[in-house]
C-alpha positions in Angstrom: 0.6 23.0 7.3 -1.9 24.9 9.3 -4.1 26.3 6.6 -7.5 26.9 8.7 -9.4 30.0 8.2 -7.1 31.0 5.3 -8.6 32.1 1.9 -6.9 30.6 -1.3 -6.5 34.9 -1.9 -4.1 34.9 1.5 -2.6 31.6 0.7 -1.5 32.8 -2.9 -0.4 36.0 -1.4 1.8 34.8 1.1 3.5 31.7 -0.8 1.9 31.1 -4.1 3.2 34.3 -5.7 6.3 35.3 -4.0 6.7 31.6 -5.7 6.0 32.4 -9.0 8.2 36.0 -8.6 11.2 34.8 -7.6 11.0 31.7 -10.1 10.3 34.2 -13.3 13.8 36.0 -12.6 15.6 32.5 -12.5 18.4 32.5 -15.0 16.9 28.9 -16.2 15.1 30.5 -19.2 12.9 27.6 -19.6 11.7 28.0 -15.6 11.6 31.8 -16.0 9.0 31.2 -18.9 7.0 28.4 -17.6 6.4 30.8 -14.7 5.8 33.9 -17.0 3.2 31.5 -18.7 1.3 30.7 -15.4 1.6 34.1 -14.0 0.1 35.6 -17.6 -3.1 33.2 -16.5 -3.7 34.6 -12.9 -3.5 38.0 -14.0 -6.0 37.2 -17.0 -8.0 36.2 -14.1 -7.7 39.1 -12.1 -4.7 38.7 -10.1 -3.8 42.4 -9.3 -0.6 44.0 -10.6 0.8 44.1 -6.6 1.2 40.5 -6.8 3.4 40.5 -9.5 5.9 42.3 -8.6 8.5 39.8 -9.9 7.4 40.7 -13.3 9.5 44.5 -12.8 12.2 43.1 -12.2 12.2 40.2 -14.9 11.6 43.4 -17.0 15.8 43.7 -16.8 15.8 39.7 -17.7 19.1 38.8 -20.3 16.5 37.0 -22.2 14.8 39.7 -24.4 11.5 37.7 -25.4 10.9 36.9 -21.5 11.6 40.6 -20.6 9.4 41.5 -23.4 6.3 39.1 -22.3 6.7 40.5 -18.5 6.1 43.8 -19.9 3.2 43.2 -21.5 1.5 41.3 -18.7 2.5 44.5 -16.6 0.6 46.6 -19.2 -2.5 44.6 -19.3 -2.7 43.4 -15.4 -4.8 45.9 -13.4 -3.2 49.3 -11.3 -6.4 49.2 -9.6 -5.9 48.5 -5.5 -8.0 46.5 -3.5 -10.2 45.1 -6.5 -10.1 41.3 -4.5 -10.8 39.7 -7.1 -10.7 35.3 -6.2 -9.0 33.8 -8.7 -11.1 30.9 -9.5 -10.2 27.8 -7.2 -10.4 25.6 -11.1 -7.5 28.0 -11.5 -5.6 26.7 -9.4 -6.5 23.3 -10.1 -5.2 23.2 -13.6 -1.9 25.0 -12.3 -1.5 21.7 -9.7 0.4 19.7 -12.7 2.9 22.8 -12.9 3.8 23.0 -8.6 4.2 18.9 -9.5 6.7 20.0 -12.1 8.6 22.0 -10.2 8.8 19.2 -7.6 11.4 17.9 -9.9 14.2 21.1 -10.5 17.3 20.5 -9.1 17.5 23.1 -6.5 16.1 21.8 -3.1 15.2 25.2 -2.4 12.5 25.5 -5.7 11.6 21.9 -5.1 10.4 22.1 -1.5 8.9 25.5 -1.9 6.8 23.9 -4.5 5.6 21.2 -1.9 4.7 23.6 0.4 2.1 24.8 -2.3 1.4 21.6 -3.2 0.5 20.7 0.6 -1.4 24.1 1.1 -3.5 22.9 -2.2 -4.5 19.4 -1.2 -5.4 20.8 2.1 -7.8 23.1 0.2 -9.1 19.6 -1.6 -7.3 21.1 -4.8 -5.9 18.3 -6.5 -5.1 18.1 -10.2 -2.8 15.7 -12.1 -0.1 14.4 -9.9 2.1 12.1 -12.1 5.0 14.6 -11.6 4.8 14.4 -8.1 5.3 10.5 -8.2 8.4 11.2 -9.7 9.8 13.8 -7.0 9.7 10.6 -4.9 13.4 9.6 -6.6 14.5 13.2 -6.1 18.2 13.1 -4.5 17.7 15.3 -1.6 15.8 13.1 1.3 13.9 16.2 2.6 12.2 16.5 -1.2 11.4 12.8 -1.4 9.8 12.2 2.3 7.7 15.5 1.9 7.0 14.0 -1.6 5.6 10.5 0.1 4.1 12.9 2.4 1.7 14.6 -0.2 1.2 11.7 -2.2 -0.4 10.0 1.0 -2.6 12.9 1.3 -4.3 12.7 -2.1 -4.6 9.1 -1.4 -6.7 9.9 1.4 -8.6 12.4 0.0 -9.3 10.2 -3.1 -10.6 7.4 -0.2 -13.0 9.9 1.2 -14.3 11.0 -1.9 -14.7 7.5 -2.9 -17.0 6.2 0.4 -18.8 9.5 0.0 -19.8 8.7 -3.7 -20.5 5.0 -2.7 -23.2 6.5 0.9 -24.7 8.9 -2.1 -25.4 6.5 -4.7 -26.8 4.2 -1.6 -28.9 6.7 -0.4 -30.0 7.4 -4.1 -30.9 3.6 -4.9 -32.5 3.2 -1.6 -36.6 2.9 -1.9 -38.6 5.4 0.1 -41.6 3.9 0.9 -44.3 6.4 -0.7 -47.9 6.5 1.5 -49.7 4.6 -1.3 -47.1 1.9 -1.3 -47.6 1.3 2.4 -51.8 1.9 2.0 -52.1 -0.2 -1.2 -51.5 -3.9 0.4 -53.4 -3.2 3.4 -56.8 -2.0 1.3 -56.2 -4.9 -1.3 -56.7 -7.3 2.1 -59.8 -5.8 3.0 -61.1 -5.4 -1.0 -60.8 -9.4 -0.8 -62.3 -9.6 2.9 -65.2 -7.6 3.5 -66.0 -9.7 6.7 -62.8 -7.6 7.9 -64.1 -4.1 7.0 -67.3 -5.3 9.3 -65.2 -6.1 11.8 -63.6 -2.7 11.7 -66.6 -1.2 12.1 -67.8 -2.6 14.8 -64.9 -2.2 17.0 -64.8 1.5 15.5 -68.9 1.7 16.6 -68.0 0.1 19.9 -65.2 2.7 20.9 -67.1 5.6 19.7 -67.9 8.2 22.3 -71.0 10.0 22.2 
């Protein structure tokens, strides 16, 4: 997924939250509330009431409680346009376990647009706890599984690169850096102990001295 010169803000308005809408009107109450739940976070952290449009129609949700919560977010999340506020990118981090999750649901459709998050995140060197995502590698549709593997190998790369670049830091870190004095030091202990070389000096210092 081509994610160059994107902000987290675009990638979250163009699949992150028409994600999260169109998963808070499922009629699988417990996916409509774990959505409600991480939808309730972003727009504690500023996410403006535009992107959660879902959250009007959930309002006509059979379940009362989750039509009930969606109205309450509404009331609290901002009418103010154009605020751009960032969600913070540790936001997102901690919400990696939940696109893992959702890796898992039956429907192909839920599964692999939760990949395509998931892929968008880890090319944003978001990465949170994957176990879930292991899992999806069983799931019965071959599209979920392969892009699964896919994602998977990613991380495993990324967790290479911050490995070697931990490893050059802490050589760079333990490496000595010769101070001046260090280097001086040895060279005026020799002459403290042979003063028939600071004579020496001296002459071939007197003998190349211009008048």
């Amino acid at each position: 997924m081509i994610v160059s010169g994107k902000s987290m803000q675009s990638i979250a308005d163009e699949i992150i939250y028409p994600f999260l809408n169109n998963l808070v009107r499922s009629d699988d109450e417990s996916e409509a509330r774990e959505a409600l739940s991480i939808i309730k976070i972003l727009a504690d952290k500023g996410a403006e009431r535009k992107n959660l449009l879902g959250l009007q129609k959930a309002l006509c949700h059979k379940n009362r409680n989750i039509a009930c919560t969606s109205l309450d977010i509404l009331r609290k999340s901002s009418p103010i346009a154009g605020k751009m506020i960032e969600v913070n990118i540790d936001v997102w981090k901690s919400m990696f376990p939940f696109f893992c999750e959702r890796t898992l649901a039956a429907s192909p459709g839920v599964a692999l647009d939760s990949l395509k998050i998931l892929d968008t995140l880890i090319d944003h060197n978001i990465v949170g706890d994957y176990k879930d995502l292991q899992k999806a590698l069983l799931h019965e549709n071959d599209n979920v599984a392969n892009l699964a593997l896919d994602a998977l190998r990613k991380i495993a790369g990324l967790t290479t690169e911050s490995r070697v670049e931990k490893v050059k830091q802490q050589q760079i870190q333990e490496m000595p850096t010769p101070k001046e004095d260090e280097v001086r030091n040895p060279f005026i202990k020799v002459l403290i102990k042979n003063p028939k070389y600071v004579e020496k000096i001296k002459e071939i210092k007197s003998r190349y001295k211009t008048e």
